[in-house]
BALOBA-1460 file (C-alpha; in Angstrom, 3 decimals):
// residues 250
<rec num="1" residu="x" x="73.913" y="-16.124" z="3.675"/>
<rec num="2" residu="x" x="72.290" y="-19.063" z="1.772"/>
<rec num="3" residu="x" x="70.387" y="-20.247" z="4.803"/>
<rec num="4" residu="x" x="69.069" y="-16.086" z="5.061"/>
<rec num="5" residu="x" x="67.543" y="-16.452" z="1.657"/>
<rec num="6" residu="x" x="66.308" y="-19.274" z="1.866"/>
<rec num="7" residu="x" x="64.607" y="-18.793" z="5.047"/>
<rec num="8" residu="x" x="63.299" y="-15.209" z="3.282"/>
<rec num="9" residu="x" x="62.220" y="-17.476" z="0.125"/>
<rec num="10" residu="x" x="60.232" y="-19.803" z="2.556"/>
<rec num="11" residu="x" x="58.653" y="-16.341" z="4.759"/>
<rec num="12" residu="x" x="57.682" y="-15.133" z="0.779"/>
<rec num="13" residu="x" x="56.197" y="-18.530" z="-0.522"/>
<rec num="14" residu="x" x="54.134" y="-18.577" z="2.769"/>
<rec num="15" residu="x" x="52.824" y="-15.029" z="2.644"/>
<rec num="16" residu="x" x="51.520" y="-15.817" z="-0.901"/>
<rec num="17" residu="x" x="50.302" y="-19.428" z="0.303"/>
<rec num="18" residu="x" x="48.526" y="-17.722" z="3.199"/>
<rec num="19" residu="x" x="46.937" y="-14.962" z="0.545"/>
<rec num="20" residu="x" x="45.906" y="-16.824" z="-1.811"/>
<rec num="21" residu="x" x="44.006" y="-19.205" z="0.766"/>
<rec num="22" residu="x" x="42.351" y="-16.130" z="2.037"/>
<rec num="23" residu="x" x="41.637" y="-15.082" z="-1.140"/>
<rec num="24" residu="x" x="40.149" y="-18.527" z="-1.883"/>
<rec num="25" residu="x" x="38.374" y="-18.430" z="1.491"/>
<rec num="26" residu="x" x="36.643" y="-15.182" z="0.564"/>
<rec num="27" residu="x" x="35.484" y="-16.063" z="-2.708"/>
<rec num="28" residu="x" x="33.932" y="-19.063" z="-1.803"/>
<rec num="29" residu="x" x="32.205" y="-16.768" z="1.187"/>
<rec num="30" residu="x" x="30.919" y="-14.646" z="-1.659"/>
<rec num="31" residu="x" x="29.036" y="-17.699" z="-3.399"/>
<rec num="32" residu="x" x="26.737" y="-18.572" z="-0.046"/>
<rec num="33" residu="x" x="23.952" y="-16.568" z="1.116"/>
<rec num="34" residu="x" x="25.619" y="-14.213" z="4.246"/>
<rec num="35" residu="x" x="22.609" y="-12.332" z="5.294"/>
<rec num="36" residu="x" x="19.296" y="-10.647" z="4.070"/>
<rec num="37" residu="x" x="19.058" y="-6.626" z="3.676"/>
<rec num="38" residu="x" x="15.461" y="-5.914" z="3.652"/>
<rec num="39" residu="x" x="14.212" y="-1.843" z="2.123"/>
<rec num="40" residu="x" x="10.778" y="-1.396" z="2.495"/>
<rec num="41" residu="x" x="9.043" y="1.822" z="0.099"/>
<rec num="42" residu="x" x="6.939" y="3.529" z="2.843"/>
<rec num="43" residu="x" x="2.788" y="5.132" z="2.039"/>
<rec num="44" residu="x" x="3.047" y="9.089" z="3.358"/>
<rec num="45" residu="x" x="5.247" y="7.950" z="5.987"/>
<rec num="46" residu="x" x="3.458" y="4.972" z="6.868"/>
<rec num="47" residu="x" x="4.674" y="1.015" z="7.263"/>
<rec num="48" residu="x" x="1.856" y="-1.470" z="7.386"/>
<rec num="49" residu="x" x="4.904" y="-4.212" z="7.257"/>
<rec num="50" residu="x" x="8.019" y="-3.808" z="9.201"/>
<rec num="51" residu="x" x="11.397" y="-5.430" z="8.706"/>
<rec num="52" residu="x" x="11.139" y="-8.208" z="11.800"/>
<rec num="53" residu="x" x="8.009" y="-9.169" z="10.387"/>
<rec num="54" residu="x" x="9.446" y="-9.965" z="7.025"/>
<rec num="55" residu="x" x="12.026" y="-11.780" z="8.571"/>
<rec num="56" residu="x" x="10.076" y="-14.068" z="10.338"/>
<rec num="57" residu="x" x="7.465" y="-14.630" z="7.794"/>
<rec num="58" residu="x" x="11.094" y="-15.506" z="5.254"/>
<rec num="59" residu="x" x="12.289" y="-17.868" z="8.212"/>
<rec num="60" residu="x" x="8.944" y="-19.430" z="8.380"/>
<rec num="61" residu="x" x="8.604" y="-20.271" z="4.951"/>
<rec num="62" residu="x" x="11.974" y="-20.911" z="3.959"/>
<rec num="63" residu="x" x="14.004" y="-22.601" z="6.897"/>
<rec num="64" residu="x" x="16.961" y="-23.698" z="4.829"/>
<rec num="65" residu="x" x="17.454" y="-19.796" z="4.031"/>
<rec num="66" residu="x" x="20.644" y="-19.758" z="6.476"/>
<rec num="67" residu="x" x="23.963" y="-18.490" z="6.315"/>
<rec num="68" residu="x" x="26.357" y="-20.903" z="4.002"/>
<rec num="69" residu="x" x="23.790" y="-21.618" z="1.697"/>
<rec num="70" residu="x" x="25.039" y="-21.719" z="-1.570"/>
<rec num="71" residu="x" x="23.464" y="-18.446" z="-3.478"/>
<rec num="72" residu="x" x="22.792" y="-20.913" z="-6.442"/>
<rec num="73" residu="x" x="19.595" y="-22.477" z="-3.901"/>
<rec num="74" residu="x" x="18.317" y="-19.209" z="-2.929"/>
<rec num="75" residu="x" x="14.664" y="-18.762" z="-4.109"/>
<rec num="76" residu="x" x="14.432" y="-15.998" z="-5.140"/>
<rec num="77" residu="x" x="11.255" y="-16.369" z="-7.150"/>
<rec num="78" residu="x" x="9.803" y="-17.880" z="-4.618"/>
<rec num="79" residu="x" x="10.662" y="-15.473" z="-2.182"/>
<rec num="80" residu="x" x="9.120" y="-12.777" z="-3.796"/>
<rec num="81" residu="x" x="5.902" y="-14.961" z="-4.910"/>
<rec num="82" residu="x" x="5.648" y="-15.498" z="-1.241"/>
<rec num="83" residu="x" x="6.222" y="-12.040" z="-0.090"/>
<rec num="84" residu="x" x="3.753" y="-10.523" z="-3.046"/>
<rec num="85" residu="x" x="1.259" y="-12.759" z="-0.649"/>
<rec num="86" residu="x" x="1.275" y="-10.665" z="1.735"/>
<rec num="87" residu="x" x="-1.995" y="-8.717" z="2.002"/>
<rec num="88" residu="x" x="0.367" y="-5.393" z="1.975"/>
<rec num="89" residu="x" x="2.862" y="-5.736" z="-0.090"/>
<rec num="90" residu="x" x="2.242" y="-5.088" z="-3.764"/>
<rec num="91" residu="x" x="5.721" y="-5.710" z="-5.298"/>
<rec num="92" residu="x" x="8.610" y="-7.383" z="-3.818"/>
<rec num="93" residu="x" x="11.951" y="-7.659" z="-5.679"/>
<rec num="94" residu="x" x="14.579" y="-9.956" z="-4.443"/>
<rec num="95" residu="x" x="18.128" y="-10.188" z="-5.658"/>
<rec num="96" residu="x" x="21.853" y="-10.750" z="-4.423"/>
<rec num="97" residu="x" x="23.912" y="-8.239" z="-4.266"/>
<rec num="98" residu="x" x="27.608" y="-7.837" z="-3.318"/>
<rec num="99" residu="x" x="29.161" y="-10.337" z="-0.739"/>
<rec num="100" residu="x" x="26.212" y="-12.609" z="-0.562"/>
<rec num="101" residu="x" x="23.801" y="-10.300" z="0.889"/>
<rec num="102" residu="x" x="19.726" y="-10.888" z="-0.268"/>
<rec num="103" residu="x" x="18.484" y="-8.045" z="-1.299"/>
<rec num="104" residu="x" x="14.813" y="-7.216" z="-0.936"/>
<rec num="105" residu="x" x="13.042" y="-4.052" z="-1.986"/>
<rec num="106" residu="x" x="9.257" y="-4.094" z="-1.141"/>
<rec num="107" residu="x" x="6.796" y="-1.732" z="-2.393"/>
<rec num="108" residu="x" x="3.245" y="-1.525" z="-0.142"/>
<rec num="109" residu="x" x="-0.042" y="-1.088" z="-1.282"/>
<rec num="110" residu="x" x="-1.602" y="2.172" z="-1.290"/>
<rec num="111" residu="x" x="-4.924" y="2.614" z="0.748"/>
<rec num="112" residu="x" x="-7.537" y="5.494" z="-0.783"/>
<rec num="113" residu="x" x="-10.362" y="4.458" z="1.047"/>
<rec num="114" residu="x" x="-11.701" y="2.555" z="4.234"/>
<rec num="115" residu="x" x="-14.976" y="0.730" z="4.393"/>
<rec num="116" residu="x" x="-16.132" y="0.866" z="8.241"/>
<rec num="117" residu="x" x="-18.490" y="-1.972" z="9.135"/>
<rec num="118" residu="x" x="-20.255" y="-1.655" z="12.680"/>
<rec num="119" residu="x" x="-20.530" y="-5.397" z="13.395"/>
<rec num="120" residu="x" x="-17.380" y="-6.460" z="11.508"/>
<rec num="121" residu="x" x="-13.879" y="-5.174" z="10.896"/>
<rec num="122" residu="x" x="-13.063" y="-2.445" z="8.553"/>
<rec num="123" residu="x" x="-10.510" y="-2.899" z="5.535"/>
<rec num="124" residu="x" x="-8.681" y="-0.474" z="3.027"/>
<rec num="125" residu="x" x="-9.485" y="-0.262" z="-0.938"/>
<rec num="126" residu="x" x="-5.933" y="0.095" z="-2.384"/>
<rec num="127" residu="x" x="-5.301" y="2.747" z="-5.392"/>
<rec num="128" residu="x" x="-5.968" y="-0.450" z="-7.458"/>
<rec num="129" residu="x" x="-9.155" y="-1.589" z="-6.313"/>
<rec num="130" residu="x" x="-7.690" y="-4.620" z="-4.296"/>
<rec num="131" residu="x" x="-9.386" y="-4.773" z="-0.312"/>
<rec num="132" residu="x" x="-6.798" y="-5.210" z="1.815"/>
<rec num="133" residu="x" x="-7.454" y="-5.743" z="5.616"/>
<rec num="134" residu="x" x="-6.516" y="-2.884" z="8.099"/>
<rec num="135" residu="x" x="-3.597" y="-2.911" z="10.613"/>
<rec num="136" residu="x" x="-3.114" y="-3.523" z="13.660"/>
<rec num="137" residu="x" x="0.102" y="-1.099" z="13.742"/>
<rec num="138" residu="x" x="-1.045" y="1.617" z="11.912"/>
<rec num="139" residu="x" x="-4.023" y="3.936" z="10.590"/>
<rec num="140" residu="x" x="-3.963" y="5.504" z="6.932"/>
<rec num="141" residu="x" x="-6.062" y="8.619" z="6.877"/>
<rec num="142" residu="x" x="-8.191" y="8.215" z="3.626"/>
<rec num="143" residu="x" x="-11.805" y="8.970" z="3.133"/>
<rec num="144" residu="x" x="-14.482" y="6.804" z="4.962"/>
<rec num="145" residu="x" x="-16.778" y="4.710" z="2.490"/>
<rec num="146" residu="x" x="-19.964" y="3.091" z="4.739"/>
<rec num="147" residu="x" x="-23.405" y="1.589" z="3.339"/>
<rec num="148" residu="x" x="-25.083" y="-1.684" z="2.708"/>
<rec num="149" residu="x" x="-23.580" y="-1.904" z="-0.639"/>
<rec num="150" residu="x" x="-20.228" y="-0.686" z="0.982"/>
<rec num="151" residu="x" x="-19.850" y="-4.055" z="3.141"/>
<rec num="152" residu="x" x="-21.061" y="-5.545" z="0.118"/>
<rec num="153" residu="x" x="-17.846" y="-4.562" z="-1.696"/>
<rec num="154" residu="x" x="-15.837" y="-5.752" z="1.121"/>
<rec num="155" residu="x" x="-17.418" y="-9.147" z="2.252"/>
<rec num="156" residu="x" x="-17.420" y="-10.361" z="-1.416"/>
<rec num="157" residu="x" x="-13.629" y="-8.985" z="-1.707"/>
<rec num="158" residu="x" x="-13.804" y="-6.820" z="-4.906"/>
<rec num="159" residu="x" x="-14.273" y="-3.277" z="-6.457"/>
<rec num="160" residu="x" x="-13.346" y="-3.263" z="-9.906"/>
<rec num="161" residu="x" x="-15.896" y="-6.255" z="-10.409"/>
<rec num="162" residu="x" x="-18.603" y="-5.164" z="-8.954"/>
<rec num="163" residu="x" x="-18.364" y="-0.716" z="-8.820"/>
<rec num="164" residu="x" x="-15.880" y="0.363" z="-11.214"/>
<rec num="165" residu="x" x="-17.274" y="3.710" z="-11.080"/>
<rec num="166" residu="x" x="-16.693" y="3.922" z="-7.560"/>
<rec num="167" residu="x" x="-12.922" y="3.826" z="-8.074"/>
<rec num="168" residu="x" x="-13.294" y="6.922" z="-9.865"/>
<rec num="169" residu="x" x="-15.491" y="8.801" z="-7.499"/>
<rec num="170" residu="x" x="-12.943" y="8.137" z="-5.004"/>
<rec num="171" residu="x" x="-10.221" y="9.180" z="-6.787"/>
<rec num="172" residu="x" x="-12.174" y="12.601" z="-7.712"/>
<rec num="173" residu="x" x="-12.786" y="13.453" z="-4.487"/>
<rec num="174" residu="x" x="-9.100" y="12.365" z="-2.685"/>
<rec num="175" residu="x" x="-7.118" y="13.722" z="-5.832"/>
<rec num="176" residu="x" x="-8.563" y="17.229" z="-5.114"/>
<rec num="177" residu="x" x="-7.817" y="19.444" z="-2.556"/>
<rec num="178" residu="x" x="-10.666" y="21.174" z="-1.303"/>
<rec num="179" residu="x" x="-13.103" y="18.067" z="-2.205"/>
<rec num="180" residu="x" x="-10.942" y="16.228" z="-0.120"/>
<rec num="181" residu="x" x="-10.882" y="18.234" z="2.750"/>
<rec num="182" residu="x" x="-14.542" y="18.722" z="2.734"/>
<rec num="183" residu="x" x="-15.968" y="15.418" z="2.002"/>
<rec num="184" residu="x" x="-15.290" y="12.916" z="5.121"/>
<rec num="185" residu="x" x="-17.945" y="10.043" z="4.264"/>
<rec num="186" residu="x" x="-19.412" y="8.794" z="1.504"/>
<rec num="187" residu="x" x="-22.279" y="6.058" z="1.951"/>
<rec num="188" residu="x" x="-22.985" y="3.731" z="-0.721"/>
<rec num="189" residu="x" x="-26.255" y="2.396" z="0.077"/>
<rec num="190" residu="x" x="-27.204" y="0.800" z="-3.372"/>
<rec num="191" residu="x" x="-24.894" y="1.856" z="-6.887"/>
<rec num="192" residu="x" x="-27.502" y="4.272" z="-8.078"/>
<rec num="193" residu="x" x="-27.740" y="6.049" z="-4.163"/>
<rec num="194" residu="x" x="-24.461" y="7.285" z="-2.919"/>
<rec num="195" residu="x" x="-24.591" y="10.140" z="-0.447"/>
<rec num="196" residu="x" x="-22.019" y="12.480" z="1.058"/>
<rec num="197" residu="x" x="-21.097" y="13.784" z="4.090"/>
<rec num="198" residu="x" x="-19.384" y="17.125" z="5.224"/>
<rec num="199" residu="x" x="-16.388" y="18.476" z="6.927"/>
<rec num="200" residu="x" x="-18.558" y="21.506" z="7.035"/>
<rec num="201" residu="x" x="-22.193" y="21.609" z="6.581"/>
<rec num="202" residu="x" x="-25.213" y="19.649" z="8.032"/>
<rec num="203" residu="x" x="-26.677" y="18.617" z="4.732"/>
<rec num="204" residu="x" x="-26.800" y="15.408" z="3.583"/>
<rec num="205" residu="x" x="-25.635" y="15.368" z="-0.265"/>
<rec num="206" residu="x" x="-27.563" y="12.817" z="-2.604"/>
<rec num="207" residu="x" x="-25.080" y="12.411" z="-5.706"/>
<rec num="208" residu="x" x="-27.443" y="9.436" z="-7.140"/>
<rec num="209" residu="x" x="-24.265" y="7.771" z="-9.031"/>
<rec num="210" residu="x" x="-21.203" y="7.624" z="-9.670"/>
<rec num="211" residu="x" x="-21.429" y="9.208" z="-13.159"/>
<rec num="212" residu="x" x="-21.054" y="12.865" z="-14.250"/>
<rec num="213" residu="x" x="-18.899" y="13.336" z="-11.581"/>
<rec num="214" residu="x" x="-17.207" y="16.983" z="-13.163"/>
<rec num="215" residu="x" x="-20.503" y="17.726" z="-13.485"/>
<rec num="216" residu="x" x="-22.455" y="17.160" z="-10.234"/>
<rec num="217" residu="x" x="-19.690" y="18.240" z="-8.200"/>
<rec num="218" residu="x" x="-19.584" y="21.532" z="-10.258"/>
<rec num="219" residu="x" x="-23.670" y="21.684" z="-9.264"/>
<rec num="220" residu="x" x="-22.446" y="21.134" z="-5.756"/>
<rec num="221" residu="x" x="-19.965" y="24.014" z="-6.002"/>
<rec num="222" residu="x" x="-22.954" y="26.474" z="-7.025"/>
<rec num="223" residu="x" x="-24.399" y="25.424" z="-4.006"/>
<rec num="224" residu="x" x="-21.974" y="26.293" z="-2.136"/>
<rec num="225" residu="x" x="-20.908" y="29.303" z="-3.463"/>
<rec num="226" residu="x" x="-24.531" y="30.509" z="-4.466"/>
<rec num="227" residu="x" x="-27.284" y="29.248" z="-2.571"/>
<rec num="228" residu="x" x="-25.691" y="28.900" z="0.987"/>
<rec num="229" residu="x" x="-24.615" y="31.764" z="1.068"/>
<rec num="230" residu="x" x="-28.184" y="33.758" z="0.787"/>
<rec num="231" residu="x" x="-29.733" y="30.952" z="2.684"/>
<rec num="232" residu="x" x="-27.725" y="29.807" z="5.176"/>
<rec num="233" residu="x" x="-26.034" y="26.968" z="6.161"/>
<rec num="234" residu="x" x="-28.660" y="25.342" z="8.448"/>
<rec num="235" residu="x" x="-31.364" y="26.979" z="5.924"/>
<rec num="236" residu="x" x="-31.286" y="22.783" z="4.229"/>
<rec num="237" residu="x" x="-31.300" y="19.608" z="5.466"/>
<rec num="238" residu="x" x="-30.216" y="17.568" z="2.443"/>
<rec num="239" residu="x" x="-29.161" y="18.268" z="-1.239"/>
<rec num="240" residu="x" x="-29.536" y="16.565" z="-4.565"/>
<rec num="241" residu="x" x="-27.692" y="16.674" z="-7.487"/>
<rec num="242" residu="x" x="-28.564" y="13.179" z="-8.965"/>
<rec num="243" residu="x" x="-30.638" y="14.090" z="-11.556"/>
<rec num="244" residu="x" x="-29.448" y="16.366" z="-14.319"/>
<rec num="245" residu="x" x="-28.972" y="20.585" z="-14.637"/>
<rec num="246" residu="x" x="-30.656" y="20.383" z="-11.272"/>
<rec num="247" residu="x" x="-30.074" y="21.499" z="-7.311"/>
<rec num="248" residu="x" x="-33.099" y="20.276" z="-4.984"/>
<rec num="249" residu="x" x="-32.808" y="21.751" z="-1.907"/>
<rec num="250" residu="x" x="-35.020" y="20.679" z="1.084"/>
């Protein structure tokens, strides 16, 4: 009988020996990097960036980012300085999460606008101003900007510096509904000679600026409603609204 409790005392001591080795075992697995989960904020159902390419761009620049690593050496600063490098990404966030896992939510820029170039490759303007290059993966549908001063923007890498106002004149026209459905093309040949192009309509439209917007578009709007349809729509070639309280028609 004393031999059958000791030999249960011995099976209980090494139960608890074996679970708190385990336990030991796992906690010590929770203080090393296990793994990376990577969420990625999509643009209208778009990914410029996918996860593979994140993880080889992480492996690249970080090769001692392995399993084991204790979660005290993970950069995570530097992670996200490096992934915020990125031509489209906008805002990465890294952090560790439960069981060792690196957690990384990226946001991507927004394209509003595409300069085309006919000898050179095209590139976005982001919701921010920021060019971004296009991808090779995937097309964003925004309105086409073309025009000497157009490339100019893009070769010299900058809107907000150079054509504030063109930010907003981009935004009027892709913020509303039926200006954005009409309006496919604006060329920006010099800051004081912007011109439109139709969905629907032949004419060339000479907006001069990028100021008065409510204004000149509202002048546009008469012509539409107004002139075209007493005229005609192959009645003019192009329209102006550049200079103010007037609609030249020719």
């Amino acid at each position: 009988m004393k031999r059958l409790k000791k030999y249960g005392v011995f099976v209980i001591l090494t139960l608890i020996l074996g679970g708190f080795i385990a336990f030991v075992e796992k906690q010590s697995i929770y203080k090393t990097y296990q793994g990376t989960e990577i969420e990625i904020e999509g643009v209208s159902g778009l990914y410029f960036v996918d996860k593979q390419e994140i993880e080889t761009l992480l492996a690249e620049a970080f090769p001692n980012l392995k399993v084991g690593l204790l979660l005290e050496e993970v950069p995570l600063n530097a992670i996200e300085d490096r992934l915020e490098g990125h031509p489209f990404i906008k805002l990465a966030d890294a952090s560790i999460g439960q069981k060792g896992i690196l957690q990384l939510y990226l946001e991507q820029h927004q394209p509003i606008a595409r300069i085309v170039r006919p000898l050179a490759a095209d590139g976005y303007i982001t919701t921010e101003g920021k060019i971004i290059p296009i991808s090779s993966s995937y097309t964003s549908r925004v309105l086409i900007l073309s025009g000497d001063m157009a490339e100019k923007l893009l070769n010299e890498g900058g809107v907000m510096n150079q054509m504030p106002e063109l930010m907003d004149l981009i935004r009027f026209i892709s913020e509303d509904e039926f200006w954005n459905a009409q309006i496919t093309e604006v060329e920006i040949r010099e800051r004081d000679d912007i011109r439109l192009y139709q969905q629907v309509g032949e004419q060339v439209i000479e907006l001069g600026d990028a100021a008065d917007l409510e204004d000149k578009f509202d002048r546009i709007q008469i012509f539409y409603s107004e002139i075209l349809p007493r005229k005609g729509w192959d009645a003019y070639d192009r329209v102006s609204v550049k200079f103010k309280e007037q609609i030249v028609c020719e």
